[in-house]
C-alpha positions in Angstrom: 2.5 24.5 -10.2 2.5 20.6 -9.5 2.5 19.5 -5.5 5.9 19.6 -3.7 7.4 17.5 -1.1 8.1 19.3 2.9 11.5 20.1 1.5 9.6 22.0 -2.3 10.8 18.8 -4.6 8.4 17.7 -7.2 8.1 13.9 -6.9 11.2 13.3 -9.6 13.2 15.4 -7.6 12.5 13.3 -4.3 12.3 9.9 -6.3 16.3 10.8 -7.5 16.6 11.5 -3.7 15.2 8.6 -1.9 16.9 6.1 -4.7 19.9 7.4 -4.6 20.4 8.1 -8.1 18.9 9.8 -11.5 15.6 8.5 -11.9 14.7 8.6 -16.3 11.4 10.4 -16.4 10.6 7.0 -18.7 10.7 4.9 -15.5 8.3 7.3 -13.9 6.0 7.7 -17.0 5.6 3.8 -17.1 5.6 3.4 -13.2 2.2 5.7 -13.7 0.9 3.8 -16.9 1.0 6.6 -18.9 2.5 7.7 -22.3 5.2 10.3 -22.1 2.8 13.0 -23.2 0.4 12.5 -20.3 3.0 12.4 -18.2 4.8 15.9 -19.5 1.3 17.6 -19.2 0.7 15.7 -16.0 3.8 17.0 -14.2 2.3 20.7 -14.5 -0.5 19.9 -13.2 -1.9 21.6 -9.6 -2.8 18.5 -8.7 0.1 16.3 -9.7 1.0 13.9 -8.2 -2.4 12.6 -6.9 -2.7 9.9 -4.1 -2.9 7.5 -7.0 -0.3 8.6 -8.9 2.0 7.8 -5.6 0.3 4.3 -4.9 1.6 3.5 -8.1 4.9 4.9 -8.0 5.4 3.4 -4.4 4.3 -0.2 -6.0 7.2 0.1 -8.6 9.8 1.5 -6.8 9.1 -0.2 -3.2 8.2 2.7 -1.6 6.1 3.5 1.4 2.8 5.0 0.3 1.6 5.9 3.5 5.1 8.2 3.9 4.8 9.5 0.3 1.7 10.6 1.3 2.4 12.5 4.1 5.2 14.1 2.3 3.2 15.6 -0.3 0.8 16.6 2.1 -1.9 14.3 1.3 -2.4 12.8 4.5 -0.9 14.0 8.0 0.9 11.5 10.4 -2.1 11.5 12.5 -4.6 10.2 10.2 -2.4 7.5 9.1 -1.7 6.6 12.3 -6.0 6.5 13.1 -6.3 4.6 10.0 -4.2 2.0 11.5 -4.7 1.9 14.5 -9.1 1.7 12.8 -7.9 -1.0 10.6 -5.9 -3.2 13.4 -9.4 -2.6 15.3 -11.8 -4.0 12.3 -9.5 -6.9 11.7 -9.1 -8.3 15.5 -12.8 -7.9 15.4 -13.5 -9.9 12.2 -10.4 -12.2 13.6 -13.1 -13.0 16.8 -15.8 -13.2 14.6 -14.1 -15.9 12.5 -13.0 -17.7 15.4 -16.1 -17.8 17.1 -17.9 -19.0 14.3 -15.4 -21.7 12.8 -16.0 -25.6 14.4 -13.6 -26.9 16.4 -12.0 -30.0 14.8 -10.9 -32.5 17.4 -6.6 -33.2 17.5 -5.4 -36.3 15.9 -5.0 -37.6 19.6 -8.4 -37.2 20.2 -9.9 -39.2 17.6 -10.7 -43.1 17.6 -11.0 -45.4 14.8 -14.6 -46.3 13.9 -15.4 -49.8 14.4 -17.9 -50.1 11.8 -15.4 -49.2 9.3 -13.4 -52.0 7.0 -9.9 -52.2 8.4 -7.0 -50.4 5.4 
């Protein structure tokens, strides 16, 4: 039996939902990069749809992967939220880093023509 949404819907099921409309399995089968056959034995599957799986089907149809995720029980709200809020912390810090490192070129205002220089 293949992973279901908070709500029991396989990921077809809640794809037809969130788009508003019948979603062809053929759209979902190449959303995945897999033949048809993979995907019918992939859909009945215990582990179906993986965390991959959902990256890939959030890429095509402009999805949140964070939110499919959390509704196939792959991740709770909290630890998305710590990954953020962990990720927001690693990049200011690497933002500080750069900064502190990087030269500081002088304004255009601040510079003088040299006077060894030929004139243009």
């Amino acid at each position: 039996m293949p992973r279901t949404d908070e709500n029991g819907r396989q990921l077809k099921a809640l794809l037809d939902y969130l788009l508003d409309g019948e979603i062809d399995a053929k759209d979902i089968f190449d959303a995945l990069g897999v033949s048809s056959s993979t995907y019918y034995r992939r859909i009945k599957e215990a582990d179906y749809p993986n965390a991959e799986e959902l990256r890939r089907v959030a890429d095509r149809f402009d999805l949140s992967y964070p939110d499919l995720q959390i509704q196939f029980g792959l991740m709770t709200r909290q630890e998305v939220f710590s990954y953020v809020e962990s990720a927001r912390l690693a990049v200011a810090t690497r933002q500080e880093t750069v900064q502190a490192t990087t030269k500081h070129r002088p304004k255009l205002s601040e510079l003088t023509p040299r006077l060894d220089a030929p004139p243009l």
